[in-house]
C-alpha positions in Angstrom: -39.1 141.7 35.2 -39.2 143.0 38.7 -43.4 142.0 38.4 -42.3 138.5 37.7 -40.3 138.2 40.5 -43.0 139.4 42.4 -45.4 137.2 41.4 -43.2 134.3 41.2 -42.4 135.2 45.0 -45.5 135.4 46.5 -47.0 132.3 44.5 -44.0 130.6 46.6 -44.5 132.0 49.8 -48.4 131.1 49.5 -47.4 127.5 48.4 -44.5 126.9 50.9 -47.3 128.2 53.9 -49.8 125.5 52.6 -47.3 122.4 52.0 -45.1 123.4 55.4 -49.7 123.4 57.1 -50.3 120.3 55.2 -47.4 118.2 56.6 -47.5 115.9 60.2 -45.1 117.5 62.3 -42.4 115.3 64.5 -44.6 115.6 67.2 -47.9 114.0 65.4 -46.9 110.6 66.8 -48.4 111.1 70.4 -51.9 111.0 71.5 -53.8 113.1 74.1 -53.6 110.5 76.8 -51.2 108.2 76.1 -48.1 110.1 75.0 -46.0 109.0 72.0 -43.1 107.2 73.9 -40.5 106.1 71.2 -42.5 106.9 68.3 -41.5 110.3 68.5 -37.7 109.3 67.2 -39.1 106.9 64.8 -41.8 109.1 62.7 -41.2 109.6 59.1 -41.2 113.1 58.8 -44.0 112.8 55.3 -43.8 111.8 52.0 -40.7 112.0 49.6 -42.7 114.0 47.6 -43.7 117.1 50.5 -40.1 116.9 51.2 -39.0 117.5 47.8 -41.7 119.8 47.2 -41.2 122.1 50.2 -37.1 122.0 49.4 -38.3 123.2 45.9 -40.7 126.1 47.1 -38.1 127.6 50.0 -35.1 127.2 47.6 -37.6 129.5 45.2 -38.3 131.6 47.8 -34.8 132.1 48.7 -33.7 133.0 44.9 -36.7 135.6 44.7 -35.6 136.9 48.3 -32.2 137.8 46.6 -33.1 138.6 42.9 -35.8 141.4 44.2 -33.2 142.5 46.5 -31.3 143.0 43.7 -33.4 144.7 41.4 -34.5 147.0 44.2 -31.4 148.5 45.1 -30.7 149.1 41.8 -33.3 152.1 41.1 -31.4 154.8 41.2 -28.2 153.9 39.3 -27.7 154.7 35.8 -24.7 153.2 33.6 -22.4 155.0 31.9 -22.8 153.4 29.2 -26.9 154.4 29.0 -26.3 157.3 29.6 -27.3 160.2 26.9 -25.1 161.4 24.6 -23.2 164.3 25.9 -24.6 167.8 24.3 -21.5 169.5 22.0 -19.9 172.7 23.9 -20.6 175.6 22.5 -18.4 178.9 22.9 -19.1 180.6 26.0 -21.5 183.2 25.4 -19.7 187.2 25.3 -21.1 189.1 27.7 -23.2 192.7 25.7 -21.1 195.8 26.5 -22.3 197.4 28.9 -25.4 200.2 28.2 -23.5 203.5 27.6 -25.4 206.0 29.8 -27.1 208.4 27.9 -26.1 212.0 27.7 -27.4 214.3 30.4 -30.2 216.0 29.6 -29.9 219.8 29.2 -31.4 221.8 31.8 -33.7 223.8 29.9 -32.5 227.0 29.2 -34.0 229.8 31.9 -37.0 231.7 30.6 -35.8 235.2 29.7 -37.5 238.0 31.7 -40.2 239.6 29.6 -38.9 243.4 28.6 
């Protein structure tokens, strides 16, 4: 999904670039010596079609802004509902008894003195 988005978005932004390049601005009415006088108020500002075409592309652009926004922030959280099924308690383990020392050693009995 969030590829889609991604591709959809940038195919927009690529689009939106050429048509916005493609279009005579306000200012296309004047000329390099003679100025535009009151043609610059009275330009069409293109076709029906750009218009509608870049209205299209930067609404597009907008959705994808918000949508991958979306997705984005979204990478960490998990639902509750998704989440694994909880693993059955078991009885707390008893702790062993502690080791019971063993018995002292007996010294060795001391060697008897040869007669």
């Amino acid at each position: 999904m969030y590829a889609v988005l991604m591709t959809v978005h940038i195919l927009a932004c690529v689009l939106m670039i050429l048509v916005v390049l493609l279009q005579a601005g306000r200012g296309a009415g004047f000329n390099v010596f003679g100025g535009g006088g009151d043609s610059l108020f009275a330009t069409p500002t293109g076709s029906s079609f750009m218009r509608k075409l870049t209205a299209w592309l930067a609404g597009t652009f907008a959705i994808t802004s918000l949508l991958l926004t979306l997705l984005q922030g979204r990478v960490g959280f998990r639902s509750v509902t998704s989440a694994d099924a909880p693993l059955p308690m078991s009885a707390p383990a008893v702790p062993a008894a502690p080791a019971q020392p063993a018995a002292p050693a007996q010294p060795a009995a001391p060697a008897q003195p040869a007669k």
